[in-house]
N, C-alpha and C positions, 0 to 999 in steps of 0.2 A: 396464318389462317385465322381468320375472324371466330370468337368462340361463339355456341348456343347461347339466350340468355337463360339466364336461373341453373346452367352447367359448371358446375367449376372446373378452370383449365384444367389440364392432365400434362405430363411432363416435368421437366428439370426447371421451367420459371417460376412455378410452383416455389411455398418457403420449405427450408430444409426439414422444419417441426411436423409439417403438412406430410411430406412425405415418411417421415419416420412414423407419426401416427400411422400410417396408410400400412406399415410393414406390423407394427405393431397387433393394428386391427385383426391381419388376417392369422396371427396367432394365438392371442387372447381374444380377441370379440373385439366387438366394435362398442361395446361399454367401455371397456379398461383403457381403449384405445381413447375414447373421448375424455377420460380423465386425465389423462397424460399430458403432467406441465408440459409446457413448451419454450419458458426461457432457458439459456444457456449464457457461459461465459466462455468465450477462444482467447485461450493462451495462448499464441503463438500454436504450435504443434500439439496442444492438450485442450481437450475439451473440459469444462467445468456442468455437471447438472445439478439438480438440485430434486431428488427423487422422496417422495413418501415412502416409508419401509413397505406398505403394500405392494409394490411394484417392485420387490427385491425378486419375486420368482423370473421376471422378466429381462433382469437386470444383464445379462447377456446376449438377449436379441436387440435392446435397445442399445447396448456399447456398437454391435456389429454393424445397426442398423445409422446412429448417429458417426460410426467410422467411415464407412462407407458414404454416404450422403455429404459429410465436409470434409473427407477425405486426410481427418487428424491421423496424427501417431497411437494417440491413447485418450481414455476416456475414462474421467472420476467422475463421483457420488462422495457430495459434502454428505457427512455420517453422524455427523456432531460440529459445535461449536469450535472456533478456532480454541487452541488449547493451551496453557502455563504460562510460563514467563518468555517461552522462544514464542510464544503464538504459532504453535504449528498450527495448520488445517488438519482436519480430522476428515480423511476421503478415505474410497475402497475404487482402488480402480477395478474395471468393469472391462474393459476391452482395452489390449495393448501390453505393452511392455516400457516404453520407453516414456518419463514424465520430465528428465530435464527440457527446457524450452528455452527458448528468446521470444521476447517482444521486444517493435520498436513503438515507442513512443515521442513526438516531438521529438523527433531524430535521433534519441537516445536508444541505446541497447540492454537490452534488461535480460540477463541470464539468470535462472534460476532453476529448482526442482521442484512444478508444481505439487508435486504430494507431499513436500516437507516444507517449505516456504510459501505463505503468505505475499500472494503479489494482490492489491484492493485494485480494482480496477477505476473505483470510485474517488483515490488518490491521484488520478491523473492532473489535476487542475493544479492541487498544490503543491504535486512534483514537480510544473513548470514555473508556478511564481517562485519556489524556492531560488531556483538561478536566477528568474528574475529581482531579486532582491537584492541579489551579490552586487558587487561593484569589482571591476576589475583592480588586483591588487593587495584585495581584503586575505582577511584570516577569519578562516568557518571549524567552530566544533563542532561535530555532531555528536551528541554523548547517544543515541540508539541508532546507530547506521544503517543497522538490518544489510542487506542487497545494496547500499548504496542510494535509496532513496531519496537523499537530498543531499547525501556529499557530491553523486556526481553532477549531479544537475549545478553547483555551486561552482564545479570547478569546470564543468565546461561551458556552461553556458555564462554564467556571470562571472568567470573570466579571476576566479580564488587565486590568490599568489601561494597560497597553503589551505588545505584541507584536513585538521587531525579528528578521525572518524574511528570511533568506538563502538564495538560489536562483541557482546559476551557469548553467542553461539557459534562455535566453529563452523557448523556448516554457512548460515548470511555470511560470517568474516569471510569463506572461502569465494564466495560468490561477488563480495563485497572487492576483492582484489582483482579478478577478473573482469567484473566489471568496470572497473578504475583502467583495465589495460586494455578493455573492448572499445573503450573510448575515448580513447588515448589520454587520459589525463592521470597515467597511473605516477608520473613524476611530479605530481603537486597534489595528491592525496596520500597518506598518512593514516593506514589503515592498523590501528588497535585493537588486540586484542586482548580481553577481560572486560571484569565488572567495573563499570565508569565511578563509580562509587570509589574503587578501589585501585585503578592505576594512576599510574602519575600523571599529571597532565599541571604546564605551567599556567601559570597566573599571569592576566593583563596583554593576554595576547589575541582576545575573539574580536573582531567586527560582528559576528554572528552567534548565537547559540542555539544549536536547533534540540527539541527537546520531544521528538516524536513519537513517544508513547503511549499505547491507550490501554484503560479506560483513561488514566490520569495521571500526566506527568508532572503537576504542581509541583509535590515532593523533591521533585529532582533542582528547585529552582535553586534553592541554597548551595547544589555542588555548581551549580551553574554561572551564577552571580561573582565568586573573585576571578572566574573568566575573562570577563571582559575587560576592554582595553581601559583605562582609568580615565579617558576624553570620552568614554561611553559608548554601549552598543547596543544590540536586542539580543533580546530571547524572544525565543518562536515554541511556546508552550502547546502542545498539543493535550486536549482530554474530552470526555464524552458529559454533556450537559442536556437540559431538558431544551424540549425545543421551542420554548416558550420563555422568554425572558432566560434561557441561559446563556445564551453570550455572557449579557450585564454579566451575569453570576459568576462566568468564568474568568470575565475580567479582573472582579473585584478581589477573585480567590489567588489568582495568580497575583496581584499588585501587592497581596496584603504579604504572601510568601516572601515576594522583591524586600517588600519592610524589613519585614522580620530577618534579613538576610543583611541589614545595614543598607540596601540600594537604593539609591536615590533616582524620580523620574525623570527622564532627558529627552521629555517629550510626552504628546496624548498615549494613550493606551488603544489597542483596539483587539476586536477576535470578528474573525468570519468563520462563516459556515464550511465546512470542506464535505461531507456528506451524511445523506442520516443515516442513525446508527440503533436501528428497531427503532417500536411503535415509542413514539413519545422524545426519542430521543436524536442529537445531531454529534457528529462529531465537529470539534471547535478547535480553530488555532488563534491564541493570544499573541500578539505581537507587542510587546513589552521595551521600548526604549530606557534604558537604563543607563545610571554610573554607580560601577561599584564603590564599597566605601572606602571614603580616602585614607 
C-alpha cells in the first residue's frame, strides 16, 4: 500500500530503533523517547546497547522492548569501559538470562560469553587477513589468543601445519579450545594455558608471531623475537597510536623494540589502521619482517 506523503510508514518495515522508541514514548513521554540512542551491537543471540545512566529508570521496558522487536536472548548495557588485564566488558544485563552466544563470521564460528568476553566487532577485517597471511604449512604463535581470534583464522583459513596459542584467562582458554573444535581445527592448534611471559614455549619455530594486545603490545616484542624461525618471520604487533602520524610512530616504536631484541630487518616494516579507538585515537597493527639474532 502506497504511504501518505509527510506520514511515516507504520508497521514491522519500519527500523527496529523506530519501533522501540515508539514503546518507549508511550511510557516515558515522547521527550525521553526522542533522546533515546539508537545504535546497537547483535551478538549473535545478545544484544549490545550503549545507554546514558539517565535512562537506567527505563532500562527494563527497553530490554523487553529491544527483546521483543529483534527477537534476542538477552539484552546488555556497556556500564563502564572494558576492564584489567582480561579486558572484561563491564555490562548489566537488562532483559534475559542467557549471554553465552556464537557469531559467524567469514565462515568462522565465534563462541563466547558476551558479558565476560570481549568480542570488538570492529576486529573483523583483521581477523580475516590474519589467515590471510598464513601460508599453508607454517607455524603461528599467538602469545594473547583470547577466543581464538587469530589462531583460528591461521589455522583454518591459511591452512597452519601448527598453531601454539597462549591465553592467561581461563574463561578465553575455555572458549579458545572450543572454538579450535567448532572449526574443526582443534588438531593443529595448541592451546596454552598461562602467562606467555612465563610458560615454555620453543625457540626458532614461528613463521608468524601474533602480538594482539591493546593499548600496547611493544613490550611483548622481546618474548616474541627468539621465536622466530632463524630464515626469518614477522611479528604482527598490535597497539593504540594517535591518529595522525601514528602509524609512522608505531612503526618506528615497534622496529626500535626488534633492535633492542638483537632482530634484524627481513624486509620493509609497515602498520594499518584496524579501527578507531576514541576521539583522537586508532588502533594499529605493525607487521614487522624479521631474523632473530644469530
Amino acid at each position: 500500500m502506497p504511504t501518505v506523503a509527510g506520514r511515516r510508514p507504520r508497521g514491522p518495515g519500519r527500523p527496529p530503533a523506530e519501533r522501540v522508541r515508539e514503546r518507549l514514548a508511550a511510557v516515558a513521554g515522547p521527550e525521553v523517547a526522542a533522546a533515546m540512542p539508537t545504535g546497537y551491537q547483535r551478538l549473535g543471540r545478545v544484544l549490545l546497547l550503549r545507554l546514558p545512566e539517565g535512562f537506567r529508570p527505563y532500562f527494563s521496558v527497553l530490554g523487553a522492548a529491544w527483546t521483543r522487536e529483534l527477537g534476542v536472548a538477552s539484552v546488555l548495557v556497556r556500564v563502564g569501559p572494558v576492564d584489567g588485564e582480561f579486558r572484561r566488558p563491564q555490562v548489566e544485563r537488562i532483559a534475559g538470562d542467557a549471554t553465552e552466544t556464537e557469531v559467524v563470521e567469514h565462515g568462522i564460528r565465534w563462541r563466547f560469553d558476551a558479558a565476560r568476553i570481549m568480542f570488538a566487532a570492529g576486529n573483523r577485517t583483521e581477523r580475516r587477513r590474519a589467515g590471510g597471511l598464513v601460508r599453508p604449512g607454517e607455524t603461528v604463535v599467538d602469545l594473547f589468543a583470547g577466543i581464538g581470534y587469530f589462531a583460528v583464522p591461521a589455522a583454518r583459513v591459511g591452512r597452519a601445519a601448527r598453531v601454539l596459542a597462549v591465553e592467561k584467562n581461563p574463561e578465553a582458554y575455555r572458549y579458545l579450545r572450543e572454538n579450535a573444535a567448532l572449526n574443526g581445527v582443534a588438531d593443529r592448534i595448541e592451546p596454552v594455558l598461562g602467562d606467555n611471559r612465563a610458560v615454555p614455549l620453543s625457540a626458532g619455530v614461528a613463521d608468524h608471531v601474533f602480538l594482539g594486545y591493546l593499548p600496547d603490545a611493544t613490550p611483548w616484542v622481546a618474548r616474541a623475537v627468539p621465536l622466530l624461525r632463524s630464515e626469518g618471520g614477522q611479528l604482527h604487533v598490535h597497539c593504540v597510536a594517535d591518529a595522525r602520524g601514528g602509524r609512522e610512530a608505531a612503526v618506528l616504536r615497534a622496529s626500535a623494540a626488534a633492535r633492542a631484541a638483537g632482530a634484524r630487518p627481513n624486509g620493509p616494516a609497515s602498520a594499518r589502521e584496524v579501527k578507531p579507538y576514541g576521539p583522537g585515537r586508532v588502533h594499529v597493527v605493525v607487521d614487522l619482517p624479521l631474523r632473530p639474532p644469530a
